[in-house]
C-alpha positions in Angstrom: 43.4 118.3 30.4 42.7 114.8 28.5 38.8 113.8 28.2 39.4 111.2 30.6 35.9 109.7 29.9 37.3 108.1 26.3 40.6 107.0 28.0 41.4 103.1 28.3 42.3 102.2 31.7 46.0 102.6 30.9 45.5 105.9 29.5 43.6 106.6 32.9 46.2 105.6 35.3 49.2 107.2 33.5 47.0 110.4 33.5 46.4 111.0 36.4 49.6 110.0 38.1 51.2 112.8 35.5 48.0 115.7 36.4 47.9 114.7 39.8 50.7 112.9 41.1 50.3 113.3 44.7 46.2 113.0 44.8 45.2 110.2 46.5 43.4 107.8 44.4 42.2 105.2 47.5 43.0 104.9 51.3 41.6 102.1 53.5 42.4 101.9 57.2 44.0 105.6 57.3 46.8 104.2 54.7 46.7 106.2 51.5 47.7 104.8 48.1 48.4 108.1 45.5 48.4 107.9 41.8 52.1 108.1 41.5 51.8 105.6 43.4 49.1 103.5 41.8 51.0 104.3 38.3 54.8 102.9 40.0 52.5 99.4 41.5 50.8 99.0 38.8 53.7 98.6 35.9 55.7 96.4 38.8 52.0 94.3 38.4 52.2 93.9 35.4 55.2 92.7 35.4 55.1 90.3 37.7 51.8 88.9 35.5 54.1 88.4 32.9 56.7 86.9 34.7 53.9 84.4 35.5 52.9 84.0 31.9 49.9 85.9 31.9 48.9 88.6 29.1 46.3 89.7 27.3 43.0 88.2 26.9 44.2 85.5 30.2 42.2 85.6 33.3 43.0 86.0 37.1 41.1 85.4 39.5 40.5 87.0 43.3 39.6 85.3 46.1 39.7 87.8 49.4 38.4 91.0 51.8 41.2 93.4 51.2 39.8 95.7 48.8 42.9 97.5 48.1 44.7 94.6 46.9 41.8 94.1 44.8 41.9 97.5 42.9 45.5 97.2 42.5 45.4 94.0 40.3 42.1 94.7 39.0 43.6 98.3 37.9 46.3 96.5 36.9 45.4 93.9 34.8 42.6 96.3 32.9 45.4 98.3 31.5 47.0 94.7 29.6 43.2 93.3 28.6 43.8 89.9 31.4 40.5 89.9 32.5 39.6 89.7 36.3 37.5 87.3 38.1 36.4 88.5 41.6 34.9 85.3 43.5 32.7 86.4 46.5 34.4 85.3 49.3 31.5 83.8 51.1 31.0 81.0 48.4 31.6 76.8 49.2 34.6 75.3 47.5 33.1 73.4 44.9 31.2 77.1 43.9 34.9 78.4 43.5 35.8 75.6 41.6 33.2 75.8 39.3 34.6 79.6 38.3 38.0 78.5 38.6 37.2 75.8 36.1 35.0 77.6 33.8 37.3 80.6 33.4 40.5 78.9 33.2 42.4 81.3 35.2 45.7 80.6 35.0 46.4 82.5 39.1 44.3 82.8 42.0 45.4 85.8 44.1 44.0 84.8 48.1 43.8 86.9 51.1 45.0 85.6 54.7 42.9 83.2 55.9 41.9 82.0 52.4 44.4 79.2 51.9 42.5 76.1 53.0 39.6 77.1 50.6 41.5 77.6 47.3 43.5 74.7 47.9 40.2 72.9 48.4 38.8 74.4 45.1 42.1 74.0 42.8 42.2 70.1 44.3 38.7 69.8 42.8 40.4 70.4 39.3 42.1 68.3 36.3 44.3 71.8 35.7 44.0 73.9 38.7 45.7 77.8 38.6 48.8 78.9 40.9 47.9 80.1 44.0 49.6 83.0 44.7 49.1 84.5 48.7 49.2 88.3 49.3 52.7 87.7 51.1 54.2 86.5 48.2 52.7 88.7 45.8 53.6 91.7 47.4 57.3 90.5 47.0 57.4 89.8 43.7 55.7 92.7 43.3 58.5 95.0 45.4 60.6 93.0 43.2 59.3 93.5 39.8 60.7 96.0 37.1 58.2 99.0 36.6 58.8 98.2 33.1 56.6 99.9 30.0 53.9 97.6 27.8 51.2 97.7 25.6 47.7 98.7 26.8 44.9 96.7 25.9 41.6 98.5 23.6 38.7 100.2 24.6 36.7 96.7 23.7 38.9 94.4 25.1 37.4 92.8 27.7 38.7 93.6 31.1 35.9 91.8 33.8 34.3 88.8 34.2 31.1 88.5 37.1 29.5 85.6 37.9 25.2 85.6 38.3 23.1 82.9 39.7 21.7 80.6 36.9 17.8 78.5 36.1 20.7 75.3 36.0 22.1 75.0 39.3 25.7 76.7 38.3 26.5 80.7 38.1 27.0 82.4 34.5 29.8 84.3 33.6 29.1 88.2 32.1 31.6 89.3 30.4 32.0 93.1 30.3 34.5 95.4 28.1 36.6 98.3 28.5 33.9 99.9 26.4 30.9 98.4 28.9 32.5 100.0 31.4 33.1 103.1 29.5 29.6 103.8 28.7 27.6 104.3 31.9 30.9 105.6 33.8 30.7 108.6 31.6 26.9 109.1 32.4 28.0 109.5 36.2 30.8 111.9 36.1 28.2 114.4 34.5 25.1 113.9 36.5 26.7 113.1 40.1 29.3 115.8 39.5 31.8 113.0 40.1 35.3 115.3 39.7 39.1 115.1 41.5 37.6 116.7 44.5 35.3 114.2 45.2 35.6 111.0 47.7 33.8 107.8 46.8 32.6 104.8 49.1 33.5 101.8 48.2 31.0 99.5 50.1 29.6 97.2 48.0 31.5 93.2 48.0 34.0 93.2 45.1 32.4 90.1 43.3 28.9 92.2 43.2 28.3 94.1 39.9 27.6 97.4 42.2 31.0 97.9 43.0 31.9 99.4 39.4 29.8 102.1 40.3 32.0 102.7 43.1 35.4 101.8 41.5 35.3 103.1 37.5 33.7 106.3 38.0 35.9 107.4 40.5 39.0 106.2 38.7 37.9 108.3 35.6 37.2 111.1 37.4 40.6 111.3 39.4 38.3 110.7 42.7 39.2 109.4 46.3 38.0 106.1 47.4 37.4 105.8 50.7 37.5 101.7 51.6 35.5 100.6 54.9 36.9 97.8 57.0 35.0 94.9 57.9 34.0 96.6 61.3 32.1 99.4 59.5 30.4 97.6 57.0 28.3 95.3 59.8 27.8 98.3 62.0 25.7 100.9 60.6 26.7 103.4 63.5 31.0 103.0 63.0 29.9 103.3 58.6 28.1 106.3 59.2 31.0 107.7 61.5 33.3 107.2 58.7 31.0 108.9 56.1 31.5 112.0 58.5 35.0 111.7 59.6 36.7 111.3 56.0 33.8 114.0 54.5 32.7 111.3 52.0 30.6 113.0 49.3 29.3 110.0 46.9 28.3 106.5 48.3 26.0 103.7 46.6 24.2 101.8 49.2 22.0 99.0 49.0 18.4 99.4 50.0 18.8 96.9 52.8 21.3 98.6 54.9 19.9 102.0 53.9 16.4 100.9 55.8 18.3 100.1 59.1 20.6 103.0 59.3 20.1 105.9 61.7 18.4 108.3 59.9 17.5 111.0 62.2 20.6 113.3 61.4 21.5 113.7 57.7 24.5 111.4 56.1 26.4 114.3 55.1 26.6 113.0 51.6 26.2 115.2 48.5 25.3 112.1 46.2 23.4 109.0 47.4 23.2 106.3 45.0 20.9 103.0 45.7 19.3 100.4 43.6 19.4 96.1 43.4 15.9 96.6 44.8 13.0 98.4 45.8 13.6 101.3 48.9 11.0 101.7 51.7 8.9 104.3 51.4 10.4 105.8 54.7 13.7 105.7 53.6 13.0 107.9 50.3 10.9 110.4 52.1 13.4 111.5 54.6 16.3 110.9 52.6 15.4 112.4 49.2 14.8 115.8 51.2 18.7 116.0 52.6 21.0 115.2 49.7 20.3 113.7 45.9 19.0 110.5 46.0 19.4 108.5 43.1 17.6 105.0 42.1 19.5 103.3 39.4 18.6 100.5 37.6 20.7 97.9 36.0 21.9 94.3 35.5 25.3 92.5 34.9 24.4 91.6 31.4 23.9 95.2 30.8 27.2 96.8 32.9 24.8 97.8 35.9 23.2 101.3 34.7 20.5 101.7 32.5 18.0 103.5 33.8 18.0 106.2 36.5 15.9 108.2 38.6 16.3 111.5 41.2 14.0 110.7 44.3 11.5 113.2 45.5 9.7 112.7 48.3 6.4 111.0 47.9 8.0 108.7 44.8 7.1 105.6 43.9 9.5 102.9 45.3 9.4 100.6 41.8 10.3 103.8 39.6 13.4 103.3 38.0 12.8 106.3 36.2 14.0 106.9 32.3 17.4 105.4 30.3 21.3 107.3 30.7 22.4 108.4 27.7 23.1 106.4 24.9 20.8 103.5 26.9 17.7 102.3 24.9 15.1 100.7 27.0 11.8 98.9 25.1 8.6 97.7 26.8 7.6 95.1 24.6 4.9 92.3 24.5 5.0 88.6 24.0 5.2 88.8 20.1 8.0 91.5 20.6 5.8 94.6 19.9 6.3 97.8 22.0 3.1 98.3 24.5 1.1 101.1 25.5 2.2 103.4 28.2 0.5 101.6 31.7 0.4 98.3 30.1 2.9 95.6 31.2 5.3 94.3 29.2 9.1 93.0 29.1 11.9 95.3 29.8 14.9 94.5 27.0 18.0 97.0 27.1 19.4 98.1 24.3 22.9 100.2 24.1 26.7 100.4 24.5 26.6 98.8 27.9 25.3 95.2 26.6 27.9 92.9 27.9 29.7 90.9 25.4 27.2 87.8 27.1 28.5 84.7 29.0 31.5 82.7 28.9 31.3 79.2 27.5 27.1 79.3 27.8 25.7 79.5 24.5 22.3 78.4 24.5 22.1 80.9 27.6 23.4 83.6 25.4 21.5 82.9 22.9 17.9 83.3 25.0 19.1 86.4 27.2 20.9 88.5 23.9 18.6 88.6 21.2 18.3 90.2 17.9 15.3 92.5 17.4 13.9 92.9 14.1 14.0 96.4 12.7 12.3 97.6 9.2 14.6 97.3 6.5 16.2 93.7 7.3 18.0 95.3 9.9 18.4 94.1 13.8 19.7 95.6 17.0 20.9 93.3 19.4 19.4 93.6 23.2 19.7 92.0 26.6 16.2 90.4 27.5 16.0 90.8 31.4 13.0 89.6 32.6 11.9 92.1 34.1 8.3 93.6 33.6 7.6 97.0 33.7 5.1 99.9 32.4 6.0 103.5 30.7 4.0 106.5 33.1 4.4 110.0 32.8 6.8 110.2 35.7 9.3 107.2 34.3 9.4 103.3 34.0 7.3 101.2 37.2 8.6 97.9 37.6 6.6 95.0 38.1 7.8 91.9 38.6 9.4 89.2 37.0 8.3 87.0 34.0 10.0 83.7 35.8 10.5 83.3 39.4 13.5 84.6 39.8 13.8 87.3 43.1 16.2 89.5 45.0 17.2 88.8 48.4 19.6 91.2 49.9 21.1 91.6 46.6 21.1 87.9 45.5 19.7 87.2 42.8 17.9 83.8 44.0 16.3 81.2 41.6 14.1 79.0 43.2 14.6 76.2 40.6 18.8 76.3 40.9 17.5 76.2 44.9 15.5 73.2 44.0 18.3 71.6 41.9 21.3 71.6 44.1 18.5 69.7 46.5 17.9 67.2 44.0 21.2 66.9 43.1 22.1 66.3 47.0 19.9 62.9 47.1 19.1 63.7 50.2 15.1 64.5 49.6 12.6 62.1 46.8 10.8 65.5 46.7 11.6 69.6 46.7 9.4 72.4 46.6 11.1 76.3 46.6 8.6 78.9 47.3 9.1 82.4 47.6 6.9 83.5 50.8 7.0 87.4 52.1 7.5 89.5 55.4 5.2 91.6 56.7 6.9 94.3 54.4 6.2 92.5 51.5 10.1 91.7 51.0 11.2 88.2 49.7 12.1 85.1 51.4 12.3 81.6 51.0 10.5 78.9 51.8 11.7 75.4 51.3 9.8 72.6 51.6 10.9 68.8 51.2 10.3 65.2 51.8 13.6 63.3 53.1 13.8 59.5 52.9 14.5 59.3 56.1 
């Protein structure tokens, strides 16, 4: 059998629907998609792309709930190098537009229910993309030739996510085949991801966490089991599922894992978790029942760079040491490395640096720096604003050098906060605070003066 963790997404696909032809690769709502079946779609995809006039190095963007879809183009597209643009479906219009204008997709693929808001983001633009609805692509789809093409490289880049900004507008990350490579082959190993596993996918598609639902399992020949949007608002129906359809790997997000029911186990072999810190409750009795894993991560740096096996008792801030191949340095304000227990900045080093942010140069140029090394040498790393300390037992985060904060997930800037208020005209003055519940957890505070 191939060493699927050095296969292109192309080289994926075709593999497994040739080892595994009848193996189900995804199933949402009790329908099952196989990899024969994947492998048949996806060529009739790309087909259709082309008929379109889209190819390598292009971009499509998503705009919808139905995560199947979503895998199918995303799949789909990877294997030809047009990179895809999933836009959280919860954003305003002029948000969308923004993408939609900065990326230059040339289609929009929409859910039902979507219309009104891409045709209310495309109107916003000089040269707006085709809208293409799921009716219609899933007839020219039926339609299409399952015809052979070229596959794109491993560092093509296949993904474009888009992060809150200091300026009032999201930036773009830009991730590779070879990004996505890197810390995908770090899982299979240490989660003993294999074809006999089945994967959650519950994180939104637009959120960087779902590649550590959807890449792994691809490369591994894994089942993905997709929620619907029933089971991901109640915690009681998700955690029926998760026993129901014997899921043995799930990443979920600190939030939801502090409000689920945690007085019989999950009946997961693997729990994954990170975006922010766990309550202490929620490690100690879950650490004891299954592996619990804290993983540590930004866009700019494909997700995973650090990680950590709870046991109970641990820290909640320990992001514990770097995955292979992953450099992490502590280093001070004159870019020298610190002592262990002495604050510094974290900057992430490795194969899973993103290729930076689209059309944003003076932003690239601050986050992805070149370090100095002896000899006239450099070695280029993301800078992530994040401070931490080296201890015995792993990495302690501590903060942030700016303001910047997590809230559910979000990354929230208080200043792009306070600009969209300026920028309103509604207030003469905005100040954004970050106040805290009684758990210590972020929240904001807003405080203005109208001219009312």
């Amino acid at each position: 059998m191939a060493d699927t963790e050095k296969l292109t997404f192309d080289e994926l696909i075709t593999h497994w629907a040739q080892e595994k032809p009848d193996q189900v690769a995804l199933e949402q709502d009790g329908a099952a998609l196989t990899f024969a079946e994947l492998e048949d779609r996806s060529r009739r995809i790309v087909a259709m792309l082309a008929a379109h006039g889209v190819g390598k190095g292009d971009r499509i963007a998503w705009l919808g709930k139905n995560a199947r879809h979503y895998f199918e183009l995303f799949y789909s597209a990877a294997r030809i190098g047009v990179v895809m643009v999933p836009i959280g479906w919860r954003l305003a219009a002029p948000e969308i537009a923004y993408i939609l204008g900065d990326t230059g997709a040339k289609l929009v693929f929409i859910d039902e229910g979507f219309g009104e808001l891409a045709a209310k983001a495309c109107g916003e633009l000089d040269t707006p993309p085709e809208i293409i609805d799921t009716p219609t692509a899933q007839r020219e789809i039926a339609a299409a030739p399952a015809d052979t093409f070229d596959g794109a490289g491993a560092n093509d880049p296949v993904l474009q996510l888009y992060t809150s900004g200091t300026t009032g507008q999201p930036k773009g990350v830009l991730l590779s085949q070879g990004n996505l490579a890197h810390f995908t082959a770090w899982c299979g190993s240490c989660m003993n991801l294999n074809e006999h596993a089945r994967v959650l996918q519950f994180s939104p598609l637009s959120f960087d966490s779902s590649l550590i639902d959807i890449v792994p399992a691809l490369i591994a020949g894994a089942e993905l089991i997709i929620p619907n949007e029933a089971q991901r608002r109640d915690p009681e129906q998700l955690l029926a599922l998760l026993r129901r359809r014997c899921v043995t790997h799930a990443f979920l997000p600190p939030a939801l894992l502090s409000i689920l029911p945690l007085d019989q186990p999950l009946g997961l072999t693997q729990l994954l978790t990170g975006g922010e810190v766990c309550e202490p409750h929620v490690i100690e009795r879950l650490a004891g029942q299954c592996q619990f894993h804290n993983l540590y991560g930004p866009s700019e740096a494909t997700v995973l760079v650090t990680h950590r096996t709870f046991t109970p008792g641990d820290s909640n801030r320990n992001i514990g040491r770097p995955i292979a191949n992953s450099q992490v340095l502590i280093l001070d304000e004159h870019l020298q490395p610190v002592d262990e227990q002495v604050m510094g900045e974290l900057y992430l080093v490795g194969p899973g640096v993103s290729l930076g942010y689209l059309n944003a140069q003076v932003q690239t140029a601050s986050a992805f720096v070149d370090l100095p090394l002896p000899g006239g040498q450099s070695l280029r790393a993301y800078r992530s604003g994040d401070l931490a300390q080296w201890s015995a037992d792993g990495i302690l985060l501590g903060g942030r050098r700016d303001d910047q904060v997590k809230i559910r997930g979000f990354r929230v800037e208080p200043r792009e906060v306070e600009e969209c208020l300026r920028n309103s005209r509604l207030y003469r003055q905005v100040a954004v605070a970050i106040d805290r519940d009684e758990s210590g957890f972020p929240t904001h505070g807003v405080h203005s003066v109208s001219d009312a």
